[in-house]
C-alpha positions as a Markdown table, in Angstrom:
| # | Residue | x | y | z |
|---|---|---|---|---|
| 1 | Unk | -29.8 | -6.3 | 8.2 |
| 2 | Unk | -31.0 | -5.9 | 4.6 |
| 3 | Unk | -29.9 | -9.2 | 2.2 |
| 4 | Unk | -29.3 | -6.5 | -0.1 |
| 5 | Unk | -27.4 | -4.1 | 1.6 |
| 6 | Unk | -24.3 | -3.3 | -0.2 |
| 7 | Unk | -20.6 | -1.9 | 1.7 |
| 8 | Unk | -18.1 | 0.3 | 0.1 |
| 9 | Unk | -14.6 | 0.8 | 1.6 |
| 10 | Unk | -12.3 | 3.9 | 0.5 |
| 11 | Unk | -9.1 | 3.8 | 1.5 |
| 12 | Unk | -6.7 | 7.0 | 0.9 |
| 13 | Unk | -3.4 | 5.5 | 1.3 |
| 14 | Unk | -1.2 | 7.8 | 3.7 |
| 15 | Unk | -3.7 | 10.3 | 3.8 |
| 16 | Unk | -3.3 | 10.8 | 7.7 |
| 17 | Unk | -0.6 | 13.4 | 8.4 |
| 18 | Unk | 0.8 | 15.8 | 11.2 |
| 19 | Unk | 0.5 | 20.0 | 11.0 |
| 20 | Unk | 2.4 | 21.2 | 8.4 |
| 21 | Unk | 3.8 | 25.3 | 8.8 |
| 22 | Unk | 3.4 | 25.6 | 5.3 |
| 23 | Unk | -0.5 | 25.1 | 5.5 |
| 24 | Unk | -1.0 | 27.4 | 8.4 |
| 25 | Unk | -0.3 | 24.0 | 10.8 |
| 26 | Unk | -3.2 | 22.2 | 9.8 |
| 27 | Unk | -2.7 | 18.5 | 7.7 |
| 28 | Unk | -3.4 | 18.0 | 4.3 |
| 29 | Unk | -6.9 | 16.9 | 5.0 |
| 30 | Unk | -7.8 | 19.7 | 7.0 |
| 31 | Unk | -7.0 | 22.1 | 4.0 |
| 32 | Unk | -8.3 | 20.1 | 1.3 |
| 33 | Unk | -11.6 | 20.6 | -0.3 |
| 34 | Unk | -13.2 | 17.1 | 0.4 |
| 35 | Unk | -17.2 | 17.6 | 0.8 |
| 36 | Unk | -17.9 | 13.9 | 0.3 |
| 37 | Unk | -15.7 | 12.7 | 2.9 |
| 38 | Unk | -16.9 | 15.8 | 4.9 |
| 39 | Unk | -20.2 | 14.4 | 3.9 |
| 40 | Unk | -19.9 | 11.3 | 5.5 |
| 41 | Unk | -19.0 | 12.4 | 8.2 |
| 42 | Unk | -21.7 | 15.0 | 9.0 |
| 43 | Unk | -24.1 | 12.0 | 8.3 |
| 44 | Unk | -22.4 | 9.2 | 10.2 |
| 45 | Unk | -20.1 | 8.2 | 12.8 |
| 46 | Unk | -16.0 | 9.0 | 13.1 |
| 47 | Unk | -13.8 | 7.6 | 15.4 |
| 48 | Unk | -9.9 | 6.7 | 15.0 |
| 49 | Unk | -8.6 | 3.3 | 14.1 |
| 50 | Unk | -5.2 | 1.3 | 15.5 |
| 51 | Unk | -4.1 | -0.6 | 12.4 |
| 52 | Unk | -0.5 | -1.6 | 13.5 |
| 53 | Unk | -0.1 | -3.6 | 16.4 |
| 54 | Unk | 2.9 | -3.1 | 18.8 |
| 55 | Unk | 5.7 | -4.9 | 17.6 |
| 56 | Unk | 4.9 | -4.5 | 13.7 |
| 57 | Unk | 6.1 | -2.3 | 11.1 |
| 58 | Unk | 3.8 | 0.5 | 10.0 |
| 59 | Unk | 3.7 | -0.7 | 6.6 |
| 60 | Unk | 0.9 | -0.9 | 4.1 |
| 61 | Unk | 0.9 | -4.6 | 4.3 |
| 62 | Unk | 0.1 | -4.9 | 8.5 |
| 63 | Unk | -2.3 | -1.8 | 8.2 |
| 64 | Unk | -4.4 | -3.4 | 5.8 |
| 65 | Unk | -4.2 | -6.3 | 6.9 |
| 66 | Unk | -5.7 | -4.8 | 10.4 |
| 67 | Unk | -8.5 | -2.5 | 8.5 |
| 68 | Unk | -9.6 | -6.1 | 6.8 |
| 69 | Unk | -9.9 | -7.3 | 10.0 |
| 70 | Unk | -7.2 | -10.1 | 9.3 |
| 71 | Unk | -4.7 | -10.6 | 12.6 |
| 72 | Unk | -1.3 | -9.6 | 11.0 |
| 73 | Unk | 0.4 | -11.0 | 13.9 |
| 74 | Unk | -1.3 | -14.4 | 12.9 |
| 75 | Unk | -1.0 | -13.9 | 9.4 |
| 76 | Unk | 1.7 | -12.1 | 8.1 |
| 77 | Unk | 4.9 | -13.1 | 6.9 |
| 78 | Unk | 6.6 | -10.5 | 4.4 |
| 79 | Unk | 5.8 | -7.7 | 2.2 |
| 80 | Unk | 7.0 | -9.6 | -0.6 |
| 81 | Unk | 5.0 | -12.4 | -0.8 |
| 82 | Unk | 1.5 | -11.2 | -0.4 |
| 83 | Unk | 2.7 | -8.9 | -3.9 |
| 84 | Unk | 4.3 | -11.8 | -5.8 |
| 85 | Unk | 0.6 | -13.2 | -5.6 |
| 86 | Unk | -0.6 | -10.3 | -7.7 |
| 87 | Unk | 2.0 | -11.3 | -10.2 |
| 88 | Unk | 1.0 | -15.1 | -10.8 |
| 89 | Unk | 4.6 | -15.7 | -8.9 |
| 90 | Unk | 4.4 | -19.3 | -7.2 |
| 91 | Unk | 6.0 | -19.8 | -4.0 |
| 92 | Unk | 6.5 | -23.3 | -2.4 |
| 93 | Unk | 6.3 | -23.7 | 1.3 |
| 94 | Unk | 10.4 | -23.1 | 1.8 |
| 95 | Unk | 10.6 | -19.9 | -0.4 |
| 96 | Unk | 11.3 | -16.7 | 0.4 |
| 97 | Unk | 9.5 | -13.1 | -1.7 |
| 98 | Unk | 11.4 | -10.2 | -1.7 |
| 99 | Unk | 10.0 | -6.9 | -3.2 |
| 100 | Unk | 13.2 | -5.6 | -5.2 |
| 101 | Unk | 12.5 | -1.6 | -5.5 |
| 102 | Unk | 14.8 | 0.0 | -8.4 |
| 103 | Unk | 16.7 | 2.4 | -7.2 |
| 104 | Unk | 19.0 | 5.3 | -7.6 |
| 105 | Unk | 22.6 | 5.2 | -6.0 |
| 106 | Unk | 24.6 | 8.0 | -6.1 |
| 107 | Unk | 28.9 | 8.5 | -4.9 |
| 108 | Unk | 27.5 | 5.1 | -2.4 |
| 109 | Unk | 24.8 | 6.7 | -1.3 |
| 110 | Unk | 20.6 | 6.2 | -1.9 |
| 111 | Unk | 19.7 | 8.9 | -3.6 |
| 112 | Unk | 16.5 | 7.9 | -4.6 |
| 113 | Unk | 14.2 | 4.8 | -3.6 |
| 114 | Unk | 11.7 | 5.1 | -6.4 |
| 115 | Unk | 14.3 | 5.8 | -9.2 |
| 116 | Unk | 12.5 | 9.0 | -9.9 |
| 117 | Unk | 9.7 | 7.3 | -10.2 |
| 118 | Unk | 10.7 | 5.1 | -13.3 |
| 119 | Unk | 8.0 | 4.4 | -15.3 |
| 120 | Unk | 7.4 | 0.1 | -16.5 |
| 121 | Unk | 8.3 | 0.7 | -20.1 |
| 122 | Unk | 11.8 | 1.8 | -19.2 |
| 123 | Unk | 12.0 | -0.4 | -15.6 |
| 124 | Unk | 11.3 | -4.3 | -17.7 |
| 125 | Unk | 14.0 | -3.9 | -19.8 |
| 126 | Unk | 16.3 | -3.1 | -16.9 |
| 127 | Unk | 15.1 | -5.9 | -14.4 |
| 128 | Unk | 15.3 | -8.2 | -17.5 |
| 129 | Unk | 19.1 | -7.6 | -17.7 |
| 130 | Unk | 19.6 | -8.0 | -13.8 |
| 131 | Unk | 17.8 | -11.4 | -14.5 |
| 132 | Unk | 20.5 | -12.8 | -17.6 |
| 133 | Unk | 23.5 | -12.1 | -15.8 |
| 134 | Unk | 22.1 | -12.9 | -11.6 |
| 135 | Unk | 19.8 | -15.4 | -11.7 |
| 136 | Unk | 20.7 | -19.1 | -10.9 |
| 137 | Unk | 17.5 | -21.1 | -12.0 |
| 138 | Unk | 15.9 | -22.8 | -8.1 |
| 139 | Unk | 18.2 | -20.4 | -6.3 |
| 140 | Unk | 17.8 | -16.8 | -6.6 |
| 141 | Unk | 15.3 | -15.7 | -9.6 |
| 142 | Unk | 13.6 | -12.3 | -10.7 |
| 143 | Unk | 10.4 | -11.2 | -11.8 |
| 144 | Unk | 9.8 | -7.8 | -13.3 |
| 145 | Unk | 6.0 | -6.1 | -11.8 |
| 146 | Unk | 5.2 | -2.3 | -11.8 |
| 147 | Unk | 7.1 | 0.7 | -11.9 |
| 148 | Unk | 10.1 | 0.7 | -9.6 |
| 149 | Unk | 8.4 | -2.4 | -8.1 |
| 150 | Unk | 9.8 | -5.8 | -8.9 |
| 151 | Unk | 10.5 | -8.9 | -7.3 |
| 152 | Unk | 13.7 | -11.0 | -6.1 |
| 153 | Unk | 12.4 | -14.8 | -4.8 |
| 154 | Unk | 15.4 | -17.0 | -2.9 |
| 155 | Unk | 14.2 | -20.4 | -3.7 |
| 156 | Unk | 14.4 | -23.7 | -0.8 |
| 157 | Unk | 15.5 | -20.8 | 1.6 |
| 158 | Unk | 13.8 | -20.8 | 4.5 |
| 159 | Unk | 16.6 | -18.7 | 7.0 |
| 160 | Unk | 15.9 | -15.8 | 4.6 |
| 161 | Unk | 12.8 | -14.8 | 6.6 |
| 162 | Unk | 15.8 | -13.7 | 9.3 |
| 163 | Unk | 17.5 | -11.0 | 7.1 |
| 164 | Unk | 17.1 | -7.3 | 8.1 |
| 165 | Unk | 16.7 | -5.6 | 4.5 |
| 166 | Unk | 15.8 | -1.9 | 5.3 |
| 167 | Unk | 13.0 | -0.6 | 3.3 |
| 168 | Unk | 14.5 | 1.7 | 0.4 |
| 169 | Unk | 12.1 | 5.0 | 1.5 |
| 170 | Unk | 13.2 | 4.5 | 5.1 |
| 171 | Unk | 17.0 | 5.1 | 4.5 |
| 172 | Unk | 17.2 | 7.5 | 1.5 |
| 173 | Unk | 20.4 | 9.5 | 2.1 |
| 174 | Unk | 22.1 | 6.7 | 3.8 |
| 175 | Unk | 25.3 | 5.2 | 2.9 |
| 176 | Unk | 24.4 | 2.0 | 1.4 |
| 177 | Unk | 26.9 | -0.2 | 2.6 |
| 178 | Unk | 25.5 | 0.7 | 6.4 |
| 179 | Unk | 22.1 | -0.7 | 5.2 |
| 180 | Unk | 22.9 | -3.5 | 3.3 |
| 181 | Unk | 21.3 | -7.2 | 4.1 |
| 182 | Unk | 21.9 | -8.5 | 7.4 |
| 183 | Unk | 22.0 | -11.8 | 9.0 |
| 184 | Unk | 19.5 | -11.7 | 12.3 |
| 185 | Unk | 20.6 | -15.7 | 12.4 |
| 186 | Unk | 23.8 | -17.5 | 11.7 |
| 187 | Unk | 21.7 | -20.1 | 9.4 |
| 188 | Unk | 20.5 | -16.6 | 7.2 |
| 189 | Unk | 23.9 | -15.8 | 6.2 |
| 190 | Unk | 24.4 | -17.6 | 2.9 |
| 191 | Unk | 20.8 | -15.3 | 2.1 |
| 192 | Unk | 21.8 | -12.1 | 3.3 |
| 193 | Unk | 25.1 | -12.9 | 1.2 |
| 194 | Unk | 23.4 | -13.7 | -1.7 |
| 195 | Unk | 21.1 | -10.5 | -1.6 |
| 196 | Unk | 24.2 | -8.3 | -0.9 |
| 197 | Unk | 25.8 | -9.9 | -3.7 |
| 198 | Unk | 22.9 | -9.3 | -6.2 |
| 199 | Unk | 22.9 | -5.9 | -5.2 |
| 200 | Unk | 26.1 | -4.9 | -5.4 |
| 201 | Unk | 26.8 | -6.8 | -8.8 |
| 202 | Unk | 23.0 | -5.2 | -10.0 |
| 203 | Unk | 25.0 | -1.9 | -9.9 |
| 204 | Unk | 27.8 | -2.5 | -12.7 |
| 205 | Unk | 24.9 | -4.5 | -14.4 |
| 206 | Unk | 22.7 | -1.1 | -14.5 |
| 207 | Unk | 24.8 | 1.7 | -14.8 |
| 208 | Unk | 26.0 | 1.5 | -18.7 |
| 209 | Unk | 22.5 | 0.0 | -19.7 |
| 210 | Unk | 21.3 | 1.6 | -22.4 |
| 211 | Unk | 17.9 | 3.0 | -20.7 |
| 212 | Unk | 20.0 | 4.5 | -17.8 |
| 213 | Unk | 22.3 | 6.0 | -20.2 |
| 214 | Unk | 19.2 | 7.8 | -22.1 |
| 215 | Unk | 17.3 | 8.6 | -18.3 |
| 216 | Unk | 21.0 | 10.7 | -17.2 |
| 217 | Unk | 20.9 | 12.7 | -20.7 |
| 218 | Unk | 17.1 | 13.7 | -20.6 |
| 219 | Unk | 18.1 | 14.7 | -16.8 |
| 220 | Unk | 16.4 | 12.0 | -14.6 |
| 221 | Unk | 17.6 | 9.4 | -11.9 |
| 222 | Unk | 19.1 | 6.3 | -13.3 |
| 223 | Unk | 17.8 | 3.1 | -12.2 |
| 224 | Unk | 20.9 | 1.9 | -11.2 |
| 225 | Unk | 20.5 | -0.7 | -8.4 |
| 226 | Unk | 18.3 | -3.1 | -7.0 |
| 227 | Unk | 17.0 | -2.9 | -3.4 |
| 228 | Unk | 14.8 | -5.7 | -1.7 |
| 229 | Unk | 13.4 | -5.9 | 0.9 |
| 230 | Unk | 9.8 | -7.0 | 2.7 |
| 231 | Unk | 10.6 | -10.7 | 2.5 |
| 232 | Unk | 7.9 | -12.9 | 3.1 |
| 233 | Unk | 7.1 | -16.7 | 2.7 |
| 234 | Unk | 3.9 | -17.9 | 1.5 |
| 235 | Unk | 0.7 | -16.6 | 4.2 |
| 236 | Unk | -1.9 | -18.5 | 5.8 |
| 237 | Unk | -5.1 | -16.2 | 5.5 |
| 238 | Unk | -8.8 | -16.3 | 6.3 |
| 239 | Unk | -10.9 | -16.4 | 3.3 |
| 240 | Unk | -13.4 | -13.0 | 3.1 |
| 241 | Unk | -16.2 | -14.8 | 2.8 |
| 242 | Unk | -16.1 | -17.6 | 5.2 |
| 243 | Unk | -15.5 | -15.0 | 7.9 |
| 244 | Unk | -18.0 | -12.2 | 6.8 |
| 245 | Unk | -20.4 | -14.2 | 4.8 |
| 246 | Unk | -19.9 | -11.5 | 1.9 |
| 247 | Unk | -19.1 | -12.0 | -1.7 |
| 248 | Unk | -16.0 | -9.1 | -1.6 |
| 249 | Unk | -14.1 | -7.7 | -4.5 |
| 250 | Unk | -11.0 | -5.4 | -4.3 |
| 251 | Unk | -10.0 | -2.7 | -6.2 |
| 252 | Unk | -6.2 | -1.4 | -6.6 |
| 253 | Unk | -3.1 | -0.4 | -8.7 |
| 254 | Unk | -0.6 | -2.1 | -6.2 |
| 255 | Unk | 0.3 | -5.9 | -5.9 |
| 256 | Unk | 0.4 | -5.4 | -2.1 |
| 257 | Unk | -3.5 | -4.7 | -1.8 |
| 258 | Unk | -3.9 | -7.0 | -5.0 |
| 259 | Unk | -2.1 | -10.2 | -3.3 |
| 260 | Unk | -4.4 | -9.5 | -0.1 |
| 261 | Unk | -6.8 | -10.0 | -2.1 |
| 262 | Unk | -6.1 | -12.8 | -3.7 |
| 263 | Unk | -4.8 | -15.0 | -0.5 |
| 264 | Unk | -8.2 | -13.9 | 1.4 |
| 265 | Unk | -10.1 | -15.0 | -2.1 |
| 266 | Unk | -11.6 | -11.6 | -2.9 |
| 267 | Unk | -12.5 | -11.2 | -6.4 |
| 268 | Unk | -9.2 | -8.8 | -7.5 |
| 269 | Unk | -10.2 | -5.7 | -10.3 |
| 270 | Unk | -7.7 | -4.2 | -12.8 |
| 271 | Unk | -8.2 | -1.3 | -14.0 |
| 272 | Unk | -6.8 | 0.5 | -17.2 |
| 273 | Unk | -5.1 | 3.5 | -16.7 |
| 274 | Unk | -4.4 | 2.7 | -12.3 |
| 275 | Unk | -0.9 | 3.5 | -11.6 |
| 276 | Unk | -0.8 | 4.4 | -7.8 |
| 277 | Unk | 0.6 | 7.4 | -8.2 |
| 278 | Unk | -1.2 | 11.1 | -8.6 |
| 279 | Unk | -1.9 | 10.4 | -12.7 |
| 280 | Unk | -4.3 | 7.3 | -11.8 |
| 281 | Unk | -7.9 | 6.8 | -13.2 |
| 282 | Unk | -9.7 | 7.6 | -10.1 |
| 283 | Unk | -12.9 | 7.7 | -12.4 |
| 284 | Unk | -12.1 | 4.2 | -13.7 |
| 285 | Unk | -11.9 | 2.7 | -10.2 |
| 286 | Unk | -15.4 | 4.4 | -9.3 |
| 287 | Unk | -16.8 | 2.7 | -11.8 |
| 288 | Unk | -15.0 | -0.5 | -11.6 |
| 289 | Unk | -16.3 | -0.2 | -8.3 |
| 290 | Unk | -19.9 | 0.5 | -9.3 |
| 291 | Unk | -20.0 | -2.3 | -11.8 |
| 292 | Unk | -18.5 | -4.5 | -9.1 |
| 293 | Unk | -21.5 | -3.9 | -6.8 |
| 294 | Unk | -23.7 | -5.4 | -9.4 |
| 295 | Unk | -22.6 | -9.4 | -8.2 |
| 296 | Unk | -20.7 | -8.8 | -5.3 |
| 297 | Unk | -21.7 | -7.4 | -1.4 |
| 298 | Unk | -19.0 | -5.4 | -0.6 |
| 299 | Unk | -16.3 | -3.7 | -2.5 |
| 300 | Unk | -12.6 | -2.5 | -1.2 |
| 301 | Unk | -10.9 | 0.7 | -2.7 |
| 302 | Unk | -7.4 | 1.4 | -2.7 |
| 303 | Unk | -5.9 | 4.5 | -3.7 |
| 304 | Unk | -2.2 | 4.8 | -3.7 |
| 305 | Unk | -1.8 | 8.4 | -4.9 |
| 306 | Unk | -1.6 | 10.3 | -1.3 |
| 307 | Unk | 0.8 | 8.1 | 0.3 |
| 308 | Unk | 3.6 | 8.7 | -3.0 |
| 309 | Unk | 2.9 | 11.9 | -2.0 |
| 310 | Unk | 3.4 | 11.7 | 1.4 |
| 311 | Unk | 6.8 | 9.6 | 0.8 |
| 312 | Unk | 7.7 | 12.6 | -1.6 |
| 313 | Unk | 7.6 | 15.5 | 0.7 |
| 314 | Unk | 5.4 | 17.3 | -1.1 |
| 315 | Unk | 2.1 | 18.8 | 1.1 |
| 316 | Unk | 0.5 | 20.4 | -2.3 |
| 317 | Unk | 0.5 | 17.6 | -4.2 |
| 318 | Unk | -0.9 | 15.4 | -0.8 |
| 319 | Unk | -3.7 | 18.0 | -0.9 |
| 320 | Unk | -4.5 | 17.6 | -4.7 |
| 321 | Unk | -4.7 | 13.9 | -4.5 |
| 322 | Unk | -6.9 | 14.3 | -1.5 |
| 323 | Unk | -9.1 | 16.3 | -3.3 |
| 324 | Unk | -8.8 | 14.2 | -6.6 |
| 325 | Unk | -9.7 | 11.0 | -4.4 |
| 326 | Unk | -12.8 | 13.0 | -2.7 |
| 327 | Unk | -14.2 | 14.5 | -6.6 |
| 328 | Unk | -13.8 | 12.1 | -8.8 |
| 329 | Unk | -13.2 | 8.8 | -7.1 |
| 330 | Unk | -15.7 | 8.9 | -4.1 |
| 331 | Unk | -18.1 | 11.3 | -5.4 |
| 332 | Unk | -18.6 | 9.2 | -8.4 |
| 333 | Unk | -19.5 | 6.4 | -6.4 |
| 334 | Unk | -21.9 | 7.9 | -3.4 |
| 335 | Unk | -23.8 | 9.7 | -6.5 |
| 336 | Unk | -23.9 | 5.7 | -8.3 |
| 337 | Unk | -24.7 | 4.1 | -5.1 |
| 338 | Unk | -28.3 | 2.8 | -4.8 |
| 339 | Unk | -30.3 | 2.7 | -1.2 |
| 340 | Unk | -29.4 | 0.8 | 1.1 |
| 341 | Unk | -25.9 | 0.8 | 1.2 |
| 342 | Unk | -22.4 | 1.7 | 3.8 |
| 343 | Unk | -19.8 | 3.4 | 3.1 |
| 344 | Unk | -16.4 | 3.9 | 4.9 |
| 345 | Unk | -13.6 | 6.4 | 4.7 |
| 346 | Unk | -9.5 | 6.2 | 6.5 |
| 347 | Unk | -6.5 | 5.9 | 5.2 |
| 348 | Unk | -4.4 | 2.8 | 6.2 |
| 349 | Unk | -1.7 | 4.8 | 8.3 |
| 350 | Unk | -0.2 | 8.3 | 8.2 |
| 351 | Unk | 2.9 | 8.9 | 6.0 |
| 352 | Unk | 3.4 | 12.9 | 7.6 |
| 353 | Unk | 5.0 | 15.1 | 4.9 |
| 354 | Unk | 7.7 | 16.2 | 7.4 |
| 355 | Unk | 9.5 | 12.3 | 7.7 |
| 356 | Unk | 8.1 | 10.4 | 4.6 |
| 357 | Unk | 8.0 | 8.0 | 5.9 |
| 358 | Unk | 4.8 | 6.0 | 7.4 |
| 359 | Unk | 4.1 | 6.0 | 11.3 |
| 360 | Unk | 1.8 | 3.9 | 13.7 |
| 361 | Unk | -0.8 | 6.9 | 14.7 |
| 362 | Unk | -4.0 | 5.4 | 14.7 |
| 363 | Unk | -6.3 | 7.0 | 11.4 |
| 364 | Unk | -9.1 | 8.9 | 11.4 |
| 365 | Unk | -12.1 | 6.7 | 9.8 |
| 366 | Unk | -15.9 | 7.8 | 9.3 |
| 367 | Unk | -18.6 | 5.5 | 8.3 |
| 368 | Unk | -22.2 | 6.5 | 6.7 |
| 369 | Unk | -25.0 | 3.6 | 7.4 |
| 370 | Unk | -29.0 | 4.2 | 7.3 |
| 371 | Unk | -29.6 | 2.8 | 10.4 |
| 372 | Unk | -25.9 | 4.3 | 12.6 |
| 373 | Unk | -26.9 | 7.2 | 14.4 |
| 374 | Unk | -24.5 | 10.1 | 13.2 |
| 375 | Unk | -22.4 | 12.4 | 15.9 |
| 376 | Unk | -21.4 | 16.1 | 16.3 |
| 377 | Unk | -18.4 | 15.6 | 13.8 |
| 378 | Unk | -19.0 | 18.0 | 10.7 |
| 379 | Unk | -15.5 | 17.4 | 9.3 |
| 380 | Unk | -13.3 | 14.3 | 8.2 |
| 381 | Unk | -9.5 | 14.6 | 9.6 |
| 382 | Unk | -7.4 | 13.5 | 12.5 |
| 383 | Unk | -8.5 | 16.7 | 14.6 |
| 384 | Unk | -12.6 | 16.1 | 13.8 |
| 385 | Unk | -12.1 | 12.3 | 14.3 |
| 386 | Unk | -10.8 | 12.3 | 17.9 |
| 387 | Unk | -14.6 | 13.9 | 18.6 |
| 388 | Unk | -15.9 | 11.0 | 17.1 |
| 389 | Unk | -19.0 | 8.8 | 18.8 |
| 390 | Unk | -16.6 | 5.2 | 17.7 |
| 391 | Unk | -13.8 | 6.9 | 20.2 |
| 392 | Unk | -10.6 | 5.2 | 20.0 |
| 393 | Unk | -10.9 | 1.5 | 18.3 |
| 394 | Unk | -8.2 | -0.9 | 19.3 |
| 395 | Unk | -9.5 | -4.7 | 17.9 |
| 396 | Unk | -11.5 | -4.5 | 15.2 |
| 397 | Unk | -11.3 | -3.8 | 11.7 |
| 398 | Unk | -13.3 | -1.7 | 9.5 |
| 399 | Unk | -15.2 | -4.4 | 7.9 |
| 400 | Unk | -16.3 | -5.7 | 11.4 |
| 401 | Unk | -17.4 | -1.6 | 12.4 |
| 402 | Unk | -19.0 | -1.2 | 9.0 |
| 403 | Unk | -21.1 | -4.6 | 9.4 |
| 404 | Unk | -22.3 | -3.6 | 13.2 |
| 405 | Unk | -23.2 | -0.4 | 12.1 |
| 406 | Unk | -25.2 | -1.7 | 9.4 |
| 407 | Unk | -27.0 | -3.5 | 12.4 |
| 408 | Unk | -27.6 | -1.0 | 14.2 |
């Protein structure tokens, strides 16, 4: 292998989906215009990837985990605490991370997991004022981040790791007092307490705020409630470089992919203007990631966009950020690349239009190397994929298939 071969890893969030009737029953990537994803394919090798073992959820957090080629069901603890890293938030051995979506509640029910997507300028002030009047200092404490995304952290609370919090996109529509926190011990009671608590007291705390009351008369959902979920304690991972030997940087607007990155010591890049959702600076990341390639061996992309689409319900906009990712993101960088370099392409896990939710279908994947003898497969989807020469591939990430094929 060239000493100064260089990897690139695109990662379409969600992209995977099932047929959709709307789009003549093909998926989203079928029907979008996508020639440099085609592109790799035609020139390389597809195949389909598991990223969520049995038994896991088929979360971002596990799939990426998997693609990075990082045992989840060694490593992983919680959703919450791999994003609290991106944060700066400190967590001692015995604490517990929650991510703590805003929501929208409406006559008891969730009405909307994102709060229609609220945007950070109107979401800080409102987690501020959930902090003054719920947080007791070494107890229960929260942290504003991105968005609807924020952060609830039970301090010296080990048992919370045995609470059932369902995750706010999985039970929009639901009553909320059939989903609230539940003890899965008798010792995580007092924390499944206190998160009920929180959560039902957020709600009186919310609804008058100021913010809310200005969302309602412009016509959007009011941030009303806060929802956590994911908990995690502090991981245990692998450090990138002592098990590939490569000098890795990362690439997101998300804290889950950020916090990955920073446990496993990647080198993390912000960029202005990346807000995971269909508005983000696709051309910023491409050449974040460019620039990035200049000191480091391998690079990881993360694009939110497709999967908010995805959790939306809304094929059109799945198929524009598909095509926005393919044009302006990974065109970008296959036209700055420099010889001799390899490049991957998958999403993490489907999130099908028709549930919105994600599933545990393994994802098409297609990698481009000088030296990996390319198949029959013209196209890049979940159809084209199952043709692929890779087949189905049940242990091993994509870092570990991109390295072989650069060996090839």
């Amino acid at each position: 292998m060239s000493k100064h071969m260089k990897y690139v890893v695109v990662v379409g969030d969600g992209m995977a989906d099932y047929p959709i009737p709307e789009l003549g029953n093909m998926t989203p990537l079928q029907v979008a215009r996508k020639p440099n994803m085609d592109a790799i394919a035609a020139k390389g090798r597809s195949g389909l990837l598991r990223t969520v073992p049995d038994g896991l959820s088929s979360g971002s957090d596990v799939a990426i985990l998997s693609a990075l080629g990082f045992n989840p069901e060694q490593c992983y603890t919680g959703r919450g605490a791999l994003e609290a890293a991106a944060r700066g938030i400190k967590l001692e051995e015995e604490d517990v991370a929650f991510r703590c979506n805003l929501v929208t509640e409406k006559d008891g029910v969730l009405a909307d997991y994102s709060a229609g997507h609220i945007t950070s300028k109107d979401a800080v002030p409102l987690i501020e004022a959930v902090k003054s009047a719920c947080e007791k200092q070494g107890e229960i404490e929260f942290y504003p981040g991105l968005d609807y995304r924020h952060f609830l952290i039970l301090r010296n609370s080990p048992y919370a790791l045995h609470v059932e919090c369902a995750p706010p996109h999985d039970v929009v529509g639901t009553e909320v007092s059939k989903v609230l926190p539940k003890a899965k011990l008798q010792a995580a009671q007092k924390a499944a307490a206190l998160l009920s608590e929180a959560m039902l007291k957020s709600k009186t705390i919310l609804e008058a705020h100021p913010v809310n009351v200005a969302r309602q008369l412009e016509g959007k959902n009011a941030a009303n409630m806060i929802w956590p979920w994911g908990g995690g304690k502090k991981p245990s991972l692998p450090l990138f470089r002592e098990k590939y030997g490569l000098k890795a940087a990362v690439i997101s607007a998300v804290d889950l992919v950020k916090g990955i990155g920073i446990y496993s010591g990647m080198k993390v890049i912000d960029v202005l203007g990346a807000t995971g959702r269909e508005d983000t600076n696709y051309e910023g990341k491409a050449e974040a990631a460019l620039k990035a390639l200049e000191e480091h061996d391998l690079v990881f992309v993360h694009v939110e966009a497709p999967d908010e689409a995805g959790h939306a319900g809304d094929y059109k906009l799945k198929v524009k950020t598909i095509e926005d990712l393919d044009s302006r993101l990974l065109g970008r960088i296959i036209e700055g690349l420099k010889e001799p370099y390899a490049i991957a392409v998958l999403p993490d896990h489907p999130t099908p239009i028709k549930i919105r939710t994600h599933t545990r279908e393994p994802v098409p994947f297609a990698i481009k190397s000088p030296s990996l003898e390319p198949d029959d497969v013209q196209k890049f989807d979940e159809e084209s994929a199952k043709k692929g020469g890779f087949g189905l591939i049940q242990q091993r990430g994509i870092i570990q298939l991109l390295l072989a094929s650069a060996s090839e």
